[in-house]
C-alpha positions as a Markdown table, in Angstrom:
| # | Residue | x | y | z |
|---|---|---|---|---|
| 1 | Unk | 12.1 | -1.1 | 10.6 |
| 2 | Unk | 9.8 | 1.7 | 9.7 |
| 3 | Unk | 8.6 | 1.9 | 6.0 |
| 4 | Unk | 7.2 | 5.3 | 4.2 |
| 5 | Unk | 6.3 | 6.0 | 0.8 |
| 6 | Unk | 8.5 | 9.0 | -0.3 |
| 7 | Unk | 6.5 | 12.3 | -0.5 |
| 8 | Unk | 6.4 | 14.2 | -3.4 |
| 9 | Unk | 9.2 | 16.7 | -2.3 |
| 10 | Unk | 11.0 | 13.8 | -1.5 |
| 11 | Unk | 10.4 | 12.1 | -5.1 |
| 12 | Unk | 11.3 | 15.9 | -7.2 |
| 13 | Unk | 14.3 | 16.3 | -5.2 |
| 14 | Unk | 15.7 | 13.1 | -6.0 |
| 15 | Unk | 14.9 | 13.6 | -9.6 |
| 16 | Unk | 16.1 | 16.8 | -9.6 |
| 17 | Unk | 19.6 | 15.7 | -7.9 |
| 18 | Unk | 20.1 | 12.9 | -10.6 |
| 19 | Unk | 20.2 | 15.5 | -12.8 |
| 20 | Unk | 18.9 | 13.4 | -16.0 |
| 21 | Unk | 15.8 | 14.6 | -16.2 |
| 22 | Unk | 12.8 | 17.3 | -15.9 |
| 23 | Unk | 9.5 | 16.9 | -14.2 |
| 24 | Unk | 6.9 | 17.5 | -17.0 |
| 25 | Unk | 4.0 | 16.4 | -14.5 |
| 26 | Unk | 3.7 | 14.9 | -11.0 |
| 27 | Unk | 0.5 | 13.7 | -10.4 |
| 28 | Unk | -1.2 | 12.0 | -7.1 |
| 29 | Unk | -5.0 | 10.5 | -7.1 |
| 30 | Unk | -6.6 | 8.0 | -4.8 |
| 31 | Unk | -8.6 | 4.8 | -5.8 |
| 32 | Unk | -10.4 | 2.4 | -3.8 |
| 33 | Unk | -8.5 | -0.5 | -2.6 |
| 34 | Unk | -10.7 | -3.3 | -3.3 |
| 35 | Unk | -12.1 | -2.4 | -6.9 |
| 36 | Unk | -11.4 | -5.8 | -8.2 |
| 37 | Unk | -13.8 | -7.7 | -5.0 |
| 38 | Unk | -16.6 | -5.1 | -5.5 |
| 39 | Unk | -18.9 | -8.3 | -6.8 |
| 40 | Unk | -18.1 | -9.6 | -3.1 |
| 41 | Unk | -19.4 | -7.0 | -0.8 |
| 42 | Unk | -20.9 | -9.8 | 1.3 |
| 43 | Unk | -17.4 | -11.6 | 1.7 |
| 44 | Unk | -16.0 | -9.6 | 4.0 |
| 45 | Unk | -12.7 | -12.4 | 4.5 |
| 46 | Unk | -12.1 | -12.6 | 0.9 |
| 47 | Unk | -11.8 | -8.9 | 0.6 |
| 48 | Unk | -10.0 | -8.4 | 4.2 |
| 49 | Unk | -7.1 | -10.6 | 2.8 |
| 50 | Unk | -7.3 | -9.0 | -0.8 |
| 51 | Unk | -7.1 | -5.5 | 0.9 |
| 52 | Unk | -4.2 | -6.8 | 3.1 |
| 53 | Unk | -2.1 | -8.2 | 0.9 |
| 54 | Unk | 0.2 | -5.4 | -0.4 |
| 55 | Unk | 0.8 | -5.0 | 3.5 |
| 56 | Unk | 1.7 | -8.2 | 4.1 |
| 57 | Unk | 3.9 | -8.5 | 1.1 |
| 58 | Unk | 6.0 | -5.6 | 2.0 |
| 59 | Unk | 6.2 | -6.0 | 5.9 |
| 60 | Unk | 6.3 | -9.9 | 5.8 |
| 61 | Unk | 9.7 | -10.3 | 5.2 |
| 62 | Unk | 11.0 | -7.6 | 8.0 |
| 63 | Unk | 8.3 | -8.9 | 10.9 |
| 64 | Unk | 9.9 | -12.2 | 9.9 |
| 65 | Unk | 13.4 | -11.8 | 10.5 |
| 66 | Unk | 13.0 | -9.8 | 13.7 |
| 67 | Unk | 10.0 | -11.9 | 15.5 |
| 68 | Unk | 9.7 | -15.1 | 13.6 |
| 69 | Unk | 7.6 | -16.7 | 11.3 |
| 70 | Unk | 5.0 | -17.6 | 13.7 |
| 71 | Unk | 4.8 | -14.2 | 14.9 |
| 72 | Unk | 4.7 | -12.8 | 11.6 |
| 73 | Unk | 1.8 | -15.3 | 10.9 |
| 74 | Unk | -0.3 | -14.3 | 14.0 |
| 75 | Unk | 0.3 | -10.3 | 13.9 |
| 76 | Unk | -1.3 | -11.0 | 9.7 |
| 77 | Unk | -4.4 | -13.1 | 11.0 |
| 78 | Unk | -5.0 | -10.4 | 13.5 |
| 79 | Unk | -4.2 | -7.5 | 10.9 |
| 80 | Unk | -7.1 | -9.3 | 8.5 |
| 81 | Unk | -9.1 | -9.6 | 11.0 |
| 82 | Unk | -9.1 | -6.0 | 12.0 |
| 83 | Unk | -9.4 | -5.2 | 8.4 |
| 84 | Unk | -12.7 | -7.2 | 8.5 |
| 85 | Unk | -14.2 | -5.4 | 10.9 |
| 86 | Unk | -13.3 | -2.3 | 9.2 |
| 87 | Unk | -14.7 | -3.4 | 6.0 |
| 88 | Unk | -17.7 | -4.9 | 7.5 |
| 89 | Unk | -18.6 | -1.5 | 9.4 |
| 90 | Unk | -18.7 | 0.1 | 5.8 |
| 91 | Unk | -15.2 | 1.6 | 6.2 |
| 92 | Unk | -13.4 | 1.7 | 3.0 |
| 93 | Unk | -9.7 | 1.8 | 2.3 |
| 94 | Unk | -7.8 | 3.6 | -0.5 |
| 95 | Unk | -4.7 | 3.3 | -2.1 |
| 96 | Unk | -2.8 | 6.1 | -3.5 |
| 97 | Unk | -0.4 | 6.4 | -6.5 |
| 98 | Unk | 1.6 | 8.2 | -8.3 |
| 99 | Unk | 2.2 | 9.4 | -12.4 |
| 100 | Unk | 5.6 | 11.2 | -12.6 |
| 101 | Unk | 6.0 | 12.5 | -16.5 |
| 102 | Unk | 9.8 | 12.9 | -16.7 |
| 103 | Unk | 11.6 | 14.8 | -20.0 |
| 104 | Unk | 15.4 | 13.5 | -20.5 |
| 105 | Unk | 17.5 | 16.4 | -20.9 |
């Protein structure tokens, strides 16, 4: 089961369609992932499965149900592993987000 976030055409369309509201501001900005583990640079597991785990808590469930738990448990030790390596090679990962101001009208 394929899982997006919505993009931001996607998100004013929907708002707009409602109908309850105006979009005062729709802002997007990046931040690196693993802020909160900076202070372990060295631990490369520790961050891996810190990095990972908004991943793993949204796909979990789904890999579950349609290969099994032990599947689901392999395909995530082999997901923080990669993740490792990543980290390790001084890749970094980022995480986007989102501030929608909305006006009720």
């Amino acid at each position: 089961m394929p899982f997006y976030p919505p993009t931001v055409d996607e998100v004013n369309k929907l708002v707009i369609d409602q109908g309850s509201f105006f979009i005062d501001k729709h802002e997007a900005f990046s931040v690196l992932w693993d802020v909160p583990m900076l202070e372990l640079r060295d631990d490369g597991h520790k961050r891996a499965r810190f990095v990972s785990g908004p991943a793993i808590a949204v796909a979990e469930y789904m890999i579950s149900e349609n290969f099994g738990e032990g599947a689901a448990k392999e395909f995530f030790r082999r997901f923080i592993e990669l993740v490792r390596k990543f980290l390790v090679a001084g890749d970094e990962f980022y995480t986007f987000h989102r501030v929608i101001s909305l006006i009720r009208k």
